[in-house]
N, C-alpha and C positions, 0 to 999 in steps of 0.2 A: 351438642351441635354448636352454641355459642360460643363454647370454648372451642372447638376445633379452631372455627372462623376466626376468632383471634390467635390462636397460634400461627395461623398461615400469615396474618397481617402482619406478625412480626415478625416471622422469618423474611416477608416480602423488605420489609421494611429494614433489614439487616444487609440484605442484596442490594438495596438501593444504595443506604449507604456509603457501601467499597466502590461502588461504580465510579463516582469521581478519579479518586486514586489510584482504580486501572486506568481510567483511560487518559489520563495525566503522564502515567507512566509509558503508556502504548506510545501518546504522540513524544515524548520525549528519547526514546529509544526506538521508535520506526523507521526511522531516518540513518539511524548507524546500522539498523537491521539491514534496510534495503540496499546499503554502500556493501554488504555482503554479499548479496543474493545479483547485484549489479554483473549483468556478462559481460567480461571484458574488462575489466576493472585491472589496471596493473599500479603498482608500488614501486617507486624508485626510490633509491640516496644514493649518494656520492661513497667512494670509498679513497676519491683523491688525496694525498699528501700534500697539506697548506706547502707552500712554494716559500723556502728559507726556514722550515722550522725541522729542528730535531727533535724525536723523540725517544722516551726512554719507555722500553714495554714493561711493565713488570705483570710477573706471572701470579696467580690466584689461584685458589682449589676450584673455582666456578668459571675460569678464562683468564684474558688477559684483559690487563687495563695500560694505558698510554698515559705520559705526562710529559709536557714538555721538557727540553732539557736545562732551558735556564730555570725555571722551576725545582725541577730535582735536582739542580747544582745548590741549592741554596743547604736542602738538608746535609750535601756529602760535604761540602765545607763545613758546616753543624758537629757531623761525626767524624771530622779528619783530623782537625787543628783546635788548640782552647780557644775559647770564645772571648777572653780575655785580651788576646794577642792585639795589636795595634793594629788601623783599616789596612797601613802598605801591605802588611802581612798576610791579610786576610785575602785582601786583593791580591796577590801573588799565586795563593794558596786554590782561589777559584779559577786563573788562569789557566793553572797547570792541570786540575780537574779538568778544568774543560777541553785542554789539550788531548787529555787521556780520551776521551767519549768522541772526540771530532778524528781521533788516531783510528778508532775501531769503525768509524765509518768511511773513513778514505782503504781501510781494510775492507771492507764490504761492499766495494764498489763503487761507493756512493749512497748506496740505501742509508736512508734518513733513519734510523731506528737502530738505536741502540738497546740489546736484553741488558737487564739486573743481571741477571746472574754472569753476564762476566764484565761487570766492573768489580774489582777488589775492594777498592774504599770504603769505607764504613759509610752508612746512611742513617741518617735521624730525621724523622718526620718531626713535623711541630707537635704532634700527641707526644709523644715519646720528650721533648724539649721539655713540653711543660709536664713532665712528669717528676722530669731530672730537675729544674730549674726554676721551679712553682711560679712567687710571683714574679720571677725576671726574668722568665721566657719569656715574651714580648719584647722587652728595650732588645736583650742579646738578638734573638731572630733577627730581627730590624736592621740589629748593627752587621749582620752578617748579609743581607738581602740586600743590605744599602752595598756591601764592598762585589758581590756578585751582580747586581746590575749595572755599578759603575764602570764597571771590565766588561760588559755584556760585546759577547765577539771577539774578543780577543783573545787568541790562540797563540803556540810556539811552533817556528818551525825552525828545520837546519836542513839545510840545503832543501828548500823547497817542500821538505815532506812534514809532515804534520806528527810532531812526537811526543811518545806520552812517558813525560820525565819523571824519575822518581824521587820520592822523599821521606823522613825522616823525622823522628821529635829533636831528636838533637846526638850529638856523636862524639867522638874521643878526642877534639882536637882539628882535626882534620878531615874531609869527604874522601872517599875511595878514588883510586885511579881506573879508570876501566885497563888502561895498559896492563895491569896485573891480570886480566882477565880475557885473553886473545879469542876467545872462543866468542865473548859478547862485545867484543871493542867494534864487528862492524857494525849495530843495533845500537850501540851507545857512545858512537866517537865525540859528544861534545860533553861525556864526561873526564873531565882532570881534576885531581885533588887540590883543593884549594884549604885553606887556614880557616878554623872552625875552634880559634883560642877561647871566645867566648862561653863558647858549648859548657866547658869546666867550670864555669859559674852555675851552672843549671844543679837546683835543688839535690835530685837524685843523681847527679851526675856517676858518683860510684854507688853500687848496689852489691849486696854479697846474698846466697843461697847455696844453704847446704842440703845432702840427700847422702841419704845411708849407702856406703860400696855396691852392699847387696841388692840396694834398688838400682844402683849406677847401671852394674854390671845386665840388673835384667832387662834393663829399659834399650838398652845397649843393643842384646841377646836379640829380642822382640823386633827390635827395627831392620836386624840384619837376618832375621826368618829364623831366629834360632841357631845359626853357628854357633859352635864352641868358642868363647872370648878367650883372649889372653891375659893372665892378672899382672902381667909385665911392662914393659915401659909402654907409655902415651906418648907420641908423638905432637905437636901442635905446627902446624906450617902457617907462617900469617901472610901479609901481602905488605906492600912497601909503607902504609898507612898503621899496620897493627891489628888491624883486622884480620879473623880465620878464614882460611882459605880449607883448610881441612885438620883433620883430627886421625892420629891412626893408630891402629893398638894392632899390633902382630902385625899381618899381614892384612887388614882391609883397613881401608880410610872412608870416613864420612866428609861428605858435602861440609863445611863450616855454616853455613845456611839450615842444611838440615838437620846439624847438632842444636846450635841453638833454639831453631821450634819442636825437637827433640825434649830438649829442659825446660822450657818457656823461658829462655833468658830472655833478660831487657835488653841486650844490644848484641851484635857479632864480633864484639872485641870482648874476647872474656878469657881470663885466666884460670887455670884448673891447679888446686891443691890439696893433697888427701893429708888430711888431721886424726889421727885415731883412724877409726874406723869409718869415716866417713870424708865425703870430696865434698870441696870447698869450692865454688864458683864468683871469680871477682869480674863485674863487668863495670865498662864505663860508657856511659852514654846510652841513648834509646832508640834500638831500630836498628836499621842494617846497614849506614851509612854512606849509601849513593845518594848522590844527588843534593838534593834543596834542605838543609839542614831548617828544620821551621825557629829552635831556639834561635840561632847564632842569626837567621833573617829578621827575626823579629826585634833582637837588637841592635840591627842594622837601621828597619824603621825605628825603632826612638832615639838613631842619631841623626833622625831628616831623611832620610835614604825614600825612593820610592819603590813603588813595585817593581817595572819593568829595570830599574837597576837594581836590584837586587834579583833578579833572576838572571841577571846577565853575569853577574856575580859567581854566579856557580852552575851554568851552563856556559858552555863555550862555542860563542860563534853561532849565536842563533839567534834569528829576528821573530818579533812581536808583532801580529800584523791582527787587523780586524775581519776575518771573515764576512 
């Protein structure tokens, strides 16, 4: 019997115990209970657009997430241009970005928000910097955040409209004409070719790649669905600058655009030669050359030159204004 009675006093005395730390827990979570159980109880927020800011959406496997777009200008300068180039440069380099992202919203009506997915430009977060760049992510970042918020606002237009210029690592000599190119000369009238001598100092300025006939001919084969090729003469048509305008074997021609991401050439001025049994690709310069050559601009700034003069440089007849 004496034993029972102390079992019970202990169990009692176990229930007393926890008593504190329920009812600690009750009044600390009674109060977010009852904001449930409350009738009438409504939740608001804002789903307004801050007034002057752009956004950039980028999409997720779980939604989308928003980030400003002087913010995300800093990365696509990061992944456009080397990080090495001089501030004029960089600064030029973020202008014309931002040209491109303020082009696709004056296309949108106005809507502030610009997707990821149809900007072209290469993008690099700061994870991604410091992965490429170990300890000198940081200074680089900086130096590239310091030449995008220096420009903060500053867009191009021609004739009033908001255009998003193209460019380049560096070219053959010279920028393209759009005159060779009637079909885009109305979308791009303030390009003309201008002198781009420096470019031929550029490291890689000539590159060579070779590929076996038999892969030429299949890679060939593949892009055109399979038609039968011809092993007879190649055609090459260039434009007044040297650059392809197209390529033609028998009777069908390729785009000069789409041959060269065809082979991953380095630039759209490339010469073709079969050696043995294999062709021979000689290209000069890097990219497709419209537009803002980033080499031949960037040794423009280290002869003193600024941004907005050197983008006037190789844009024609377009003013620089701050949004």
């Amino acid at each position: 019997m004496e034993q029972a009675k102390w079992k019970i006093k202990k169990e009692n005395r176990r229930k007393i115990k926890g008593l504190p730390l329920f009812i600690l827990l009750f009044f600390l979570f009674f109060p977010y209970g009852a904001s449930l159980w409350k009738e009438g109880e409504v939740q608001t927020f804002t789903m307004e657009e801050k007034p002057g800011i752009i956004w950039v959406e980028k999409r997720k496997p779980w939604g989308t997430t928003r980030v400003e777009m002087e913010e995300y200008l800093i990365g696509m300068v990061a992944g456009s241009i080397p990080y090495d180039y001089e501030e004029e440069t960089l600064k030029a380099q973020a202008i014309i970005l931002r040209s491109h992202c303020l082009s696709m919203v004056q296309k949108e009506g106005g809507r502030k928000i610009v997707r990821e997915e149809n900007i072209e430009e290469y993008y690099m977060s700061y994870e991604q910097c410091e992965k490429l760049w170990k300890e000198e992510a940081k200074k680089r970042w900086e130096k590239i955040e310091k030449a995008v918020r220096e420009t903060q606002g500053k867009i191009i237009l021609y004739r009033e409209e908001i255009i998003a210029p193209p460019f380049f690592l560096s070219g053959n000599g010279n920028t393209r004409d759009i005159k060779d190119y009637p079909k885009e000369q109305k979308n791009f009238a303030y390009l003309k070719t201008v002198s781009c001598k420096m470019d031929m100092e550029a490291e890689d300025y000539i590159s060579y790649l070779e590929i076996e006939e038999k892969e030429f001919l299949k890679k060939i084969k593949k892009y055109l669905q399979n038609e039968e090729i011809s092993r007879g003469k190649i055609t090459i048509y260039r434009d007044s600058t040297g650059y392809v305008k197209a390529v033609e074997m028998g009777k069908k021609q390729i785009n000069g655009e789409d041959f060269r991401q065809l082979f991953s050439l380095n630039s759209s001025c490339f010469f073709l030669e079969k050696i043995n049994e294999k062709i021979q690709f000689k290209t000069q310069g890097k990219g497709h050359g419209f537009g803002f050559s980033q080499f031949q601009a960037n040794e423009m700034a280290r002869e003193g030159r600024g941004a907005e003069e050197i983008l006037a440089y190789f844009f024609q007849e377009i003013q620089i204004k701050k949004m």
